[in-house]
N, C-alpha and C positions, 0 to 999 in steps of 0.2 A: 253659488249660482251667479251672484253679480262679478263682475271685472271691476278691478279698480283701478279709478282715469287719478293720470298723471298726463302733465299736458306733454305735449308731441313737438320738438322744436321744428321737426322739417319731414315732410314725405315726399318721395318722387317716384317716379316707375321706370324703371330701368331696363336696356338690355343689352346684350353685349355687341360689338361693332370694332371691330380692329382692336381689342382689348382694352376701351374706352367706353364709359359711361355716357348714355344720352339721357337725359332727363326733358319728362313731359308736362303739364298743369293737369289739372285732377277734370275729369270729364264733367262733373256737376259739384258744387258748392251752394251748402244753406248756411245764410248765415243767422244768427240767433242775437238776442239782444243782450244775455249775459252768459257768463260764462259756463261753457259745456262741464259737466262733473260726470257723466256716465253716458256709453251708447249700449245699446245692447240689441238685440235680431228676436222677433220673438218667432220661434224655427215655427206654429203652426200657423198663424195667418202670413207669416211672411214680410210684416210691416219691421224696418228699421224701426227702433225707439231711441229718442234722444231725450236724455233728463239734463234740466239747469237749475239751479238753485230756484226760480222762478214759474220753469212748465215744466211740462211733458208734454211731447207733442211725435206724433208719429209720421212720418216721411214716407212721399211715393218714389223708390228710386230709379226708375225709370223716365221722371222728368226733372228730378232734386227739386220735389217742392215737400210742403209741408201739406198733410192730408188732414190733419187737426193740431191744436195747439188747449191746451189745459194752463191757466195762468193760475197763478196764486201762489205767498210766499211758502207755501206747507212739504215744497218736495225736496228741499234742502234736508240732508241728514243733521247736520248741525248745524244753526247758522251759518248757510253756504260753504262751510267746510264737510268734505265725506268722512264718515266715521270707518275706518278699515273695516273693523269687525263689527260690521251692521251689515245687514242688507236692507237698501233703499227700493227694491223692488222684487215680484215675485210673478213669475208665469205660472198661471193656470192650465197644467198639461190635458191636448185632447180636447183643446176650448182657443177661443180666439182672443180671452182676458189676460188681461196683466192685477194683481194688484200694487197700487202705488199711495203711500204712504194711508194706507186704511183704505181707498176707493177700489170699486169694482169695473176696472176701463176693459169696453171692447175695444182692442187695437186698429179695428176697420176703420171708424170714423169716430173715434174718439168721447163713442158716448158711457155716462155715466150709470153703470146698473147699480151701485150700491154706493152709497156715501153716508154721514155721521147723519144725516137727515133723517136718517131710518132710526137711530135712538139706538146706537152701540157705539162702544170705544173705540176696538178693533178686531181685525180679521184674524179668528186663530186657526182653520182649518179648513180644507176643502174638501170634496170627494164626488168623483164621477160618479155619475147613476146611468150607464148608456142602455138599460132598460126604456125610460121614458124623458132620455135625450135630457138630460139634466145635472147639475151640480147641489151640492147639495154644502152650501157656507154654516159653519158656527163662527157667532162674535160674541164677544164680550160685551159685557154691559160695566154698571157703574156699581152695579149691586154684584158685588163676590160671588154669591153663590148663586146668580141667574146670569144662563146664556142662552142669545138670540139666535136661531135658526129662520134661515132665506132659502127654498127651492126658487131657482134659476133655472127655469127654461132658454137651451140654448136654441131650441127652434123659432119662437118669440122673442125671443132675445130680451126677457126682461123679469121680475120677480113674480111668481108663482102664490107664493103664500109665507108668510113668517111665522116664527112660533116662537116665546118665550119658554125656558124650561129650567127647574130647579136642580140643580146638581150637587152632588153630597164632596164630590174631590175634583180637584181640577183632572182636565183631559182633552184628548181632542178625538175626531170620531176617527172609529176604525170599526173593523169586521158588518159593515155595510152588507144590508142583503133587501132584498125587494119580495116582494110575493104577488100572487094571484089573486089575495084579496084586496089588492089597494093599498099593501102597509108596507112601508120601510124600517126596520130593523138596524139597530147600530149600537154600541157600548161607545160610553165617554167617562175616560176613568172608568169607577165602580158603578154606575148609571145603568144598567141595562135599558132600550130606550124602542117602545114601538108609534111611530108616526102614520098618520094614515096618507097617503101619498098625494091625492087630490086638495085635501083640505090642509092639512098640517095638523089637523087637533091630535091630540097626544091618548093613546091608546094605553099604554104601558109606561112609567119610568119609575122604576126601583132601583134599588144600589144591592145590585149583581155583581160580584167579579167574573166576568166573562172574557175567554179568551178568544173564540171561535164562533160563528153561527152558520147555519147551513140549515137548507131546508128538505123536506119530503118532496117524492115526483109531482103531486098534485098545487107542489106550491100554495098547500094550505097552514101547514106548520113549521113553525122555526124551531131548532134544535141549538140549544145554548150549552155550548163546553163550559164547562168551568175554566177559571184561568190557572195557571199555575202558581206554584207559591210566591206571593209577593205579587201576583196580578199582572204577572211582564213578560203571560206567554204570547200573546197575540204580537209583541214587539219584539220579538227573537227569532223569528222566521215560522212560523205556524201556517200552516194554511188547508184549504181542504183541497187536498190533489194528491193521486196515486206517486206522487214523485218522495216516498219516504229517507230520499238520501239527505233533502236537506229539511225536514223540520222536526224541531224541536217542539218535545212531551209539554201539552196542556196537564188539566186537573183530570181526574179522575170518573168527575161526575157529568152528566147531560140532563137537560132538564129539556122539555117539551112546552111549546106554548103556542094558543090559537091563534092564526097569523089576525085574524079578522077582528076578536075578542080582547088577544091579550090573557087569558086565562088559561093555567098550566091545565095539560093533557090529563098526567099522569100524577099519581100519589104521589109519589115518592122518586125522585132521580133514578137517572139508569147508574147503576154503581159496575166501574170498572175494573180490571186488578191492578192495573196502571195508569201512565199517564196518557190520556188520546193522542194518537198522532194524526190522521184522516179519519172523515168515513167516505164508502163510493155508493154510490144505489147499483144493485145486482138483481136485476128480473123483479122488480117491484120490492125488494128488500133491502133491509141497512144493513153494510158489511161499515163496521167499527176494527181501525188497526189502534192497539195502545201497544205499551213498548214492550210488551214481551211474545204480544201474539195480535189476532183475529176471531171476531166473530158474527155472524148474520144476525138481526134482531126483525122486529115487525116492526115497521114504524108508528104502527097504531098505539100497539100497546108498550112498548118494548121491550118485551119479551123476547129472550134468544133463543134460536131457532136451532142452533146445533147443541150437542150435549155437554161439548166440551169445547175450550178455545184451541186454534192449532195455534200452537206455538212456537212462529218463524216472525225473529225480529224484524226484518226486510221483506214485505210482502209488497210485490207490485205491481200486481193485477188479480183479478178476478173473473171468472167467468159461469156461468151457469150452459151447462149441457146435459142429454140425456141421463146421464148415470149421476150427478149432485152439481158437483161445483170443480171445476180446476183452478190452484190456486198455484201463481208463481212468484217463486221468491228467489231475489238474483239470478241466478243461472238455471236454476232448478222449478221443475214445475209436480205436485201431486194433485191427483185424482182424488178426491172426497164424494163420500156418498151427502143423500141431502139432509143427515144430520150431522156431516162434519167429520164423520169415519174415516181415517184413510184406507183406500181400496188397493192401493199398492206397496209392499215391503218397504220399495225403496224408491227416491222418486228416480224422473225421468229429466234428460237434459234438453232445454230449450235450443232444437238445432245438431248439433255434435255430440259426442262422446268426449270432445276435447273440455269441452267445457267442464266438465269434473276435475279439471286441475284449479278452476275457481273457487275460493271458499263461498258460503252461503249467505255470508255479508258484503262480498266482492259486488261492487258495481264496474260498469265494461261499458266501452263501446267494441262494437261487429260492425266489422268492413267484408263485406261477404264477396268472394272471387271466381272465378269461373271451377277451381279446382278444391278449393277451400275457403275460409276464413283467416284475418289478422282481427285478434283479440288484444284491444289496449286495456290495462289495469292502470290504477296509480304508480303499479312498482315494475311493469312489464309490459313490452311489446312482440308481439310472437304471431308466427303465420302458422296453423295447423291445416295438412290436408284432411277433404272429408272421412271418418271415420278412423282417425288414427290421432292416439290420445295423447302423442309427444309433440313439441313443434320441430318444425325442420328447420327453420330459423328465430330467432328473437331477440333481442336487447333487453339491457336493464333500461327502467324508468326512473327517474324520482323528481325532486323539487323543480328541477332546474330543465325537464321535458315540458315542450307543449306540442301540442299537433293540430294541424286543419286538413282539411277533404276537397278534393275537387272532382266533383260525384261524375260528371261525363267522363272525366280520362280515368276512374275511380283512382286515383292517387293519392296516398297516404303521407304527407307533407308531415315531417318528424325535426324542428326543433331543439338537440338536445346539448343543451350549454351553448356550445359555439361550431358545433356539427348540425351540418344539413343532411338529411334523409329524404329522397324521394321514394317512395315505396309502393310498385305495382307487381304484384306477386303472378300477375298474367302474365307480364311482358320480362319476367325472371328475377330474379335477386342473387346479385352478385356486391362486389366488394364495389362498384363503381355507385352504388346507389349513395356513399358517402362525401358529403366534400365539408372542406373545412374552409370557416365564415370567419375573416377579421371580424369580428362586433365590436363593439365598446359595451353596448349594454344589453345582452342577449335575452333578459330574464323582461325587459319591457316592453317585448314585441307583443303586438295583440291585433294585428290583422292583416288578413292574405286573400289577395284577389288576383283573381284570373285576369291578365293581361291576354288577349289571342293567345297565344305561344306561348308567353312566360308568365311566372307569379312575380305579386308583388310583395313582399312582405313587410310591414312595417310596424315602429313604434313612434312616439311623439315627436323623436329626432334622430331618428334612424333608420335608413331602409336598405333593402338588399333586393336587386333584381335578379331572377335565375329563370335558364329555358325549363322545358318538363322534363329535362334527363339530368336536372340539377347542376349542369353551368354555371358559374356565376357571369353575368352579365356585366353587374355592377353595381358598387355598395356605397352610402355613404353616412356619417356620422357628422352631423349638426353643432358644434361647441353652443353651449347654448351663456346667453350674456348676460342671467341671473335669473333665478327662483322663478319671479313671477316672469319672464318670458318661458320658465317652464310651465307652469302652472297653465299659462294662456296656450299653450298649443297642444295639450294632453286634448284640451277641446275640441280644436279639429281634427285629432285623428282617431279618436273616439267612434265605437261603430256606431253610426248613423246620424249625427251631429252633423254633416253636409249637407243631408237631405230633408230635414225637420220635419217640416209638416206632410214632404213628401213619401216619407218613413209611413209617420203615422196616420195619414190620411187614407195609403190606399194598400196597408196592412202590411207591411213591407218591414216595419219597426217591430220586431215581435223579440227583442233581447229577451233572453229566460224563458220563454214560452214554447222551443223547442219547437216555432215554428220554419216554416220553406216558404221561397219565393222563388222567382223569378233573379231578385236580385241577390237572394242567400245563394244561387247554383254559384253567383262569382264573385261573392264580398263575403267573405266567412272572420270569425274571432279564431284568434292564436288562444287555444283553451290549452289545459292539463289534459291528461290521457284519463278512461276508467271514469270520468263525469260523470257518462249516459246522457251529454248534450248531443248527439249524431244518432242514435236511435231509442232512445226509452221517450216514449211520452209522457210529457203531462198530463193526465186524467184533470179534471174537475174545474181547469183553471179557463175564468170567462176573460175574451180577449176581448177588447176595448173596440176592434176595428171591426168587429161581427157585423153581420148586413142591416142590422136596424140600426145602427150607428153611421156606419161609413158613409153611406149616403149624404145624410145630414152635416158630417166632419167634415166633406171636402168641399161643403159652400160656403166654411168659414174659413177660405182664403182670400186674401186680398188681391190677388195674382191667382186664379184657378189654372190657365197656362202654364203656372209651374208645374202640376202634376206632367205633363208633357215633358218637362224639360229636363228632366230627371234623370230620364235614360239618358243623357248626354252630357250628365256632369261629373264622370268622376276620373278625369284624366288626369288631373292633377292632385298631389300632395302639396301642404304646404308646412314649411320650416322657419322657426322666429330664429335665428344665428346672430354670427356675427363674422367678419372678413380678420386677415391677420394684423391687419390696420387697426382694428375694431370698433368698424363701422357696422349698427345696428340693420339688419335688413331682414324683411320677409323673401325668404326665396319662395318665387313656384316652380314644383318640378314635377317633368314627367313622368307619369307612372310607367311609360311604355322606353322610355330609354334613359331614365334617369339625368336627362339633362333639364340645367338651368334655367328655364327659358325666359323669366323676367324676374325682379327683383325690386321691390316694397322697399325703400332704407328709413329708417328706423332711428335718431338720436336718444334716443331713451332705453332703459331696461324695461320698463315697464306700459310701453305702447299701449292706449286704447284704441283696437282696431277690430272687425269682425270679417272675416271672408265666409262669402252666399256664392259656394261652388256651384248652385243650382240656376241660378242666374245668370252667376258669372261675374261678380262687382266682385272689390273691395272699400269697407269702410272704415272712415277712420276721421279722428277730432284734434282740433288743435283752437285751444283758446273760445272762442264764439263762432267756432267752423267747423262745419260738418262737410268732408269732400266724399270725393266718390269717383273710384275709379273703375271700368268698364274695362273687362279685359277678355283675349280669345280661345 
């Protein structure tokens, strides 16, 4: 997460003029009274952060002054030397905190919510609770096997209530859940762990390996997966969401317990024949998928409600209607009666007839067309007309394919090595839909945005511009001047890394979540084919920026004017390079014509510097100087 500062011998801004260099002085300069070791932008409130072996102090840059200043000799990684492989700070994501060397800093004005005054060592874990607008800190203590929990109110902006608690193995929290009755639920380590939300007194903590928790509609019951073997399902990708392509089998068993009490439901665990992967709530009922199948249960008692498990590895939806239940798996959907019977021979296809060229474990994305569908797989791309079960066109797929969408022109943007595909099966497919891409490195493209007219595609140091009939416009390939100038610019082109807090303030940041915007119609990720990121939803999964949150999120900018400015920042790409001279420079270049239009130079490999597209600065250190350049 951190950058690591190596001092900057010289920066200028540059632009071209009869094929001659002008150089400008930096719009604003702070200067510090020792030497700068670290800068860094925290993307949600928007505040520059500048560390010295001495502060931490956080910058307005709109007038380059300093907005607070933290003294003391404690922010030094090692005696004012940086430790590479350390991080000396950490953002609290969906919050307006930093921590910095143990402190709990709000980046606005510099104040202190948690420090060693509170009687712990250090900070070992975080977790949003945007149920009741809250974080939720564990810290260590001095005693091994006690650790200190802090609820932080971010609407108060200050601690809530602490709790000491005894823990049998080290951990940090994970599988967070809230209820109806005032309690919060979380595993740490083997710790199973119930807190009552208002007070902190501690309801439940036994030593459960638990990999999962999820609760009943009434949000009166928590529901505890077992973890899997060796306790390291919850850290593998587990989660509770109808999206079964990516997670990985918990334990077998589920145990029941009163959100309010802490006291198990049920006798005896619900016993599975495998390992859990989800469960969904279906009309007041548990549907439980483990890895060989499905089945409905009662949550009261749980008791299963069909006679038998259907047994379909890939199950990714459920539904309750007249006649039982409809259950679809991959491509395929059957008809169940409401004990779980199938009512039909064989099942039915979701859509087409073509789809029975998918196996039953095949995930897809469907581009659907005025005349048919284009079905991406991991191994194939194919347009089928409606009701006819061969494609009229298709390609192979494999490692080396990716694709994005541009849902108004519906255009199927195809990726594949070093060939471009434009793909709209309305407006025909012929051999012109192909053209061939100089790249250098075509496997590290990861995003394509709608320019008016043309796409842009890019990767960290590479971009290609093309019209919408696949033109090339124009392409260019970055030399880059070592490791860490790559490292540093994977960052800005990164999806949503420009727009930070603008992302996540007004819902807009929704990577994995298989959400749409406004801004996903024209900034999408260069994905693989056959994912199911373009049309399969996630079921069960709670977004961050939901309306009892969002609200509260966007007052903790420093800049609230930035949400504004947002729509109007993303003209530019930027490139950390170097010239055949090899002279070190930041280029910015246009995303609408691929030219140069100013250029950052750079003596160093390893620049510490941060470009705030949203604004429209760049930052950057050199010795006991923090400049800052303003640009258009």
């Amino acid at each position: 997460m951190s950058k690591k500062t190596t001092c900057l011998a010289s920066l200028a801004f540059m632009i071209f003029s009869f094929n001659l260099f002008a150089q400008r002085e930096a719009d604003k300069k702070i200067t510090f009274e020792n030497k700068i070791e670290d800068l860094f932008f925290h993307e949600f409130s928007a505040v520059p952060i500048i560390l010295t072996d001495k502060t931490v102090a956080g910058i307005d840059p709109s007038t380059g002054t300093k907005i607070w200043e933290i003294e003391g000799d404690r922010f030094s990684a090692l005696g004012g030397a940086l430790q590479e492989d350390k991080e000396n700070y950490q953002m609290v994501p969906y919050s307006p905190y930093i921590i910095v060397d143990e402190l709990l800093v709000d980046t606005r004005d510099g104040k202190i919510i948690l420090n060693k005054e509170n009687n712990y060592k250090s900070i070992t874990s975080f977790n949003l609770i945007p149920e009741i607008k809250s974080y939720l800190i564990q810290c260590k203590t001095d005693d091994k096997e006690v650790n200190k929990f802090f609820l932080v109110d971010l609407s108060a902006n200050k601690t809530k209530w602490e709790q000491a608690l005894n823990l049998d193995k080290k951990g940090t929290i994970d599988n967070i859940s809230i209820s109806n009755s005032n309690t919060i639920a979380l595993t740490v380590g083997s710790n199973l762990i119930i807190l009552n939300s208002n007070t902190g007194d501690i309801v439940l903590n036994e030593e459960e390996k638990i990999g999962a928790i999820y609760q009943n509609p009434q949000g009166n019951t928590y529901y505890a997966v077992e973890a899997a073997s060796g306790g390291l399902g919850s850290m593998m990708g587990a989660a509770i969401t109808m999206n079964a392509n990516k997670l990985m089998a918990l334990g077998d068993k589920i145990y029941a317990f009163d959100a309010a009490t802490g006291e198990q439901k049920w006798k005896k665990p619900l016993k599975l024949d495998e390992g859990f992967l989800f469960s969904e709530e279906v009309d007041g009922k548990m549907f439980v998928q483990h890895e060989k199948g499905g089945n409905v249960y009662d949550y009261s008692s749980g008791e299963p409600l069909w006679k038998r498990v259907f047994e379909k590895r890939k199950i990714n939806d459920i539904e309750k209607n007249a006649e039982g239940y409809m259950v679809y798996y991959g491509s395929r959907k059957m008809q169940l009666d409401n004990n779980g019977k199938e009512l039909w021979k064989k099942p039915q296809y979701q859509g087409n007839s073509f789809l029975e060229n998918l196996a039953e474990d095949d995930s897809y994305d469907e581009f659907e067309y005025k005349d048919g569908s284009i079905i991406a797989t991991s191994y194939r791309i194919a347009y089928y007309q409606k009701d006819v079960k061969k494609p009229i066109w298709k390609m192979a797929a494999d490692e080396d394919t990716k694709i994005a969408y541009d849902a108004n022109e519906k255009n199927l943007i195809v990726l594949d090595g070093k060939n471009l595909y434009i793909i709209n099966p309305d407006k025909g497919l012929t051999d012109d839909n192909k053209q061939k891409l100089q790249l250098k490195k075509h496997r590290d493209f990861n995003l394509m945005e709608v320019r008016g007219d043309n796409y842009f595609l890019s990767s960290p140091w590479e971009y290609v511009i093309v019209d919408k009939k696949g033109t090339i416009i124009k392409t260019n390939y970055f030399e880059q001047p070592g490791e860490s100038g790559r490292k540093w610019l994977n960052t800005l082109s990164a999806v949503g890394s420009v727009a930070g807090a603008a992302y996540q303030v007004s819902g807009l940041y929704n990577a994995g979540m298989g959400g749409t915007s406004a801004a996903a119609e024209t900034l999408t990720g260069v994905v693989p084919p056959g994912t199911g990121s373009f049309n399969q939803a996630n079921k069960g999964v709670k977004q961050h920026q939901a309306g009892y949150y969002g609200q509260m999120a966007s007052e903790a900018l420093y800049n609230p004017n930035r949400l504004n400015a947002f729509s109007d920042s993303k003209d530019y790409a930027f490139y950390f390079t170097k010239d055949d001279s090899g002279t070190k420079y930041l280029a910015q270049v246009s995303k609408n014509t691929g030219e140069e239009v100013d250029k950052f130079i750079f003596l160093d490999n390893k620049p510490n510097y941060h470009v705030d597209q949203v604004e429209k600065r760049v930052f950057y250190t050199n010795g006991k100087e923090a400049y800052i350049f303003d640009y258009k």
